[in-house]
C-alpha positions as CSV (number, residue, x, y, z in Angstrom):
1,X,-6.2,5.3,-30.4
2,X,-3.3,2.9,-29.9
3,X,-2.1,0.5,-27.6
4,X,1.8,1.5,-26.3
5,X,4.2,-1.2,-25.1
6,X,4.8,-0.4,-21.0
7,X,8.7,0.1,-20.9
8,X,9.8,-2.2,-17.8
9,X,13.0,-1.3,-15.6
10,X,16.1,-1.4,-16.3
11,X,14.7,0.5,-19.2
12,X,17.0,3.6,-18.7
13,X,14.0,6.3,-20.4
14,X,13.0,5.4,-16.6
15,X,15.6,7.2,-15.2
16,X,15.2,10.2,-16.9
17,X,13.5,13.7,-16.0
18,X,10.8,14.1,-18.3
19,X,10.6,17.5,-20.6
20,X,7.8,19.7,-19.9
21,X,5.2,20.0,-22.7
22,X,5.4,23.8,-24.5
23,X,2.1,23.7,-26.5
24,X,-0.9,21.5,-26.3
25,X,-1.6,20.6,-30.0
26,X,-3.7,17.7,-31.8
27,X,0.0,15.5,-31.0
28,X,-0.7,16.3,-27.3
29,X,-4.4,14.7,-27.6
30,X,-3.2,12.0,-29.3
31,X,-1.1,10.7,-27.1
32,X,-3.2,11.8,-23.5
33,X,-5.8,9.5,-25.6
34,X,-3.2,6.7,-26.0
35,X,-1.7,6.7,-22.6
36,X,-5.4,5.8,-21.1
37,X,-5.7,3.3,-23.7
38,X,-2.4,1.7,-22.8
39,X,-3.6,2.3,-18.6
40,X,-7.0,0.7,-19.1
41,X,-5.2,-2.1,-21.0
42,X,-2.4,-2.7,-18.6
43,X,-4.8,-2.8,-16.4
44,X,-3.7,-0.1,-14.2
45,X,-4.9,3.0,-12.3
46,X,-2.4,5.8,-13.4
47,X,0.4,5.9,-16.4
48,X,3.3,8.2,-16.7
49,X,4.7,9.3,-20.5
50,X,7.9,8.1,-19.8
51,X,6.0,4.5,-19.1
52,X,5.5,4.3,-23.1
53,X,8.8,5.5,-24.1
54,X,7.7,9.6,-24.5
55,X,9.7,12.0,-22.3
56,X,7.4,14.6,-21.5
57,X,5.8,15.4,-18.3
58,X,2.0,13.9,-19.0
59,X,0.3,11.8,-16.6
60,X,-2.9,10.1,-17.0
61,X,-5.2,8.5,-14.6
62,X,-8.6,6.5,-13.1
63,X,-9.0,5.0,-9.6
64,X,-12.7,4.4,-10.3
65,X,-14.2,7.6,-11.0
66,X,-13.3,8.3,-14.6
67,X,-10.0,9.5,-16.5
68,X,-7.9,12.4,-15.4
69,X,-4.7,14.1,-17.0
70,X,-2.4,16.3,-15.9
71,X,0.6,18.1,-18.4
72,X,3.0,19.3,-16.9
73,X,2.1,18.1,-13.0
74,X,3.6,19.9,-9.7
75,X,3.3,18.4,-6.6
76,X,1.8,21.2,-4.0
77,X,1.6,19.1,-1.1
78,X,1.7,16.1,1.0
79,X,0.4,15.3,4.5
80,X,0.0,12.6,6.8
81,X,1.2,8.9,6.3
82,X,-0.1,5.8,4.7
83,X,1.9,2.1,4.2
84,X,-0.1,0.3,0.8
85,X,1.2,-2.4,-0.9
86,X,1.8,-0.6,-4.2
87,X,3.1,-1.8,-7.8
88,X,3.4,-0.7,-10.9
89,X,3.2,-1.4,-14.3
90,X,7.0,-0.8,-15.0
91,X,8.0,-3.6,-12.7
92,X,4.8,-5.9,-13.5
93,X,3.9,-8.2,-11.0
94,X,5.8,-6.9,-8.1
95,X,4.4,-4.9,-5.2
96,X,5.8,-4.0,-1.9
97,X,4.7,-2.2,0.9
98,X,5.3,1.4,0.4
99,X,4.6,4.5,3.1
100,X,4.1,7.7,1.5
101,X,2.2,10.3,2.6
102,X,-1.2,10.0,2.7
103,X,-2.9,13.0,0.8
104,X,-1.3,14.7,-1.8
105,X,-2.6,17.7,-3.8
106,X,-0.7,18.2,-7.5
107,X,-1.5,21.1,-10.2
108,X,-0.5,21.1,-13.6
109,X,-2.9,21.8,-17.2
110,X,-6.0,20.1,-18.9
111,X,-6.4,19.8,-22.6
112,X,-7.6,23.1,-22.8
113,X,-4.4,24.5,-21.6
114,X,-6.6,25.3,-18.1
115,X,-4.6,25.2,-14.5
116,X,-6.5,22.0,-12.6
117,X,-5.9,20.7,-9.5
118,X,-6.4,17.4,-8.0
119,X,-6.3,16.5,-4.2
120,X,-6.8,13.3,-2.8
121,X,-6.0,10.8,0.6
122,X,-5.0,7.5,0.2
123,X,-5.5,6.1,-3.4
124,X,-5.4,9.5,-5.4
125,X,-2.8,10.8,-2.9
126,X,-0.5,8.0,-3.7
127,X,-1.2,8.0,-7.7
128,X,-0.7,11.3,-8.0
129,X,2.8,11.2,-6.0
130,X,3.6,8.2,-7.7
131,X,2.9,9.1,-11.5
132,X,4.6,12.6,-11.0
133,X,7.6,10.5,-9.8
134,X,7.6,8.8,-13.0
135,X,8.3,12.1,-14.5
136,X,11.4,13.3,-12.8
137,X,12.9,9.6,-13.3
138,X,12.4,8.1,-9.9
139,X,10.9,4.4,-9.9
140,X,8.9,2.8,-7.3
141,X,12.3,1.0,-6.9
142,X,13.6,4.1,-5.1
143,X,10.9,4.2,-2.7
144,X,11.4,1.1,-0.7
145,X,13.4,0.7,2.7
146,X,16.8,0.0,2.1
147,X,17.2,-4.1,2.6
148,X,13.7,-4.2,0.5
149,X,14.6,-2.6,-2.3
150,X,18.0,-4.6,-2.5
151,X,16.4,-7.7,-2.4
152,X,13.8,-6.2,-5.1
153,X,16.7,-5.3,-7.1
154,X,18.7,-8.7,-6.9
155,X,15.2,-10.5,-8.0
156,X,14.8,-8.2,-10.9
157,X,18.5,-8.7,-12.0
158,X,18.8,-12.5,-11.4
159,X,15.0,-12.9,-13.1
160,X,16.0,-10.7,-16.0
161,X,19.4,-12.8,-16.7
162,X,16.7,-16.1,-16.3
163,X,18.5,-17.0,-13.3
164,X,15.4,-18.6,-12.0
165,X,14.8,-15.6,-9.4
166,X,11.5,-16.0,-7.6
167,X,9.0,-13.6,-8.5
């Protein structure tokens, strides 16, 4: 297994839609296998391909109760409310209070090639809506109330240029 480098905004493969996988080969594995590697590293609780640089429509995931995938994700469903200060690993270090709903159910395939679904509130509910974000190119960034995310977006320009922007 290896260890990927976390792309960080304004990395444009970001901003992409990711391609959906056509055929779950040894390649596939490999890099399902990697992706956790590079989560569990991070640390973090979910990773998106796109996250490493690879534009295909993989997820991977933990929040405490062992690793999950998902290739080639749909989200089914969303219900209810929940504000959680959330980060994430392509904008490391940040996190701002985010209100998305709060359960979430999302289908895609295993490793096998086998429909699975996961369902969750709270916690899986917002990994799952967040990593399957990641895949059609929209960044936590894009989830925050207007005057929040252009103060988060003056930060990350003035810290990236080494303006001295407080973190």
């Amino acid at each position: 297994m290896a260890v990927f480098p976390i792309r960080s905004w304004p990395d444009p493969v970001l901003r992409a839609p990711a391609a959906p996988v056509s055929r779950i080969d040894g390649e596939i594995r490999r890099l399902v296998d990697d992706m956790l590697e590079t989560m569990y590293r991070a640390p973090g609780v979910g990773l998106a391909a796109p996250q490493i640089g690879v534009a295909l429509r993989v997820v991977v995931f933990d929040i405490g109760e062992g690793p999950h995938h998902l290739i080639n994700p749909e989200l089914l469903e969303t219900s209810g409310a929940w504000s959680f200060d959330e980060g994430c690993l392509s904008v490391p270090g940040r996190f701002w209070p985010v209100r998305r709903p709060a359960f979430a159910r999302a289908r895609g395939l295993n490793l096998d090639g086998a429909e699975v679904e996961y369902a969750g509130e709270e916690l899986l509910g917002r990994v799952l809506q967040h990593e399957i974000d990641h895949l059609g190119g929209t960044l936590i960034l894009e989830r925050l109330p207007r005057r929040t995310r252009k103060q988060a977006l003056k930060e990350l320009r003035e810290e990236a240029l080494g303006l001295g922007g407080e973190s």
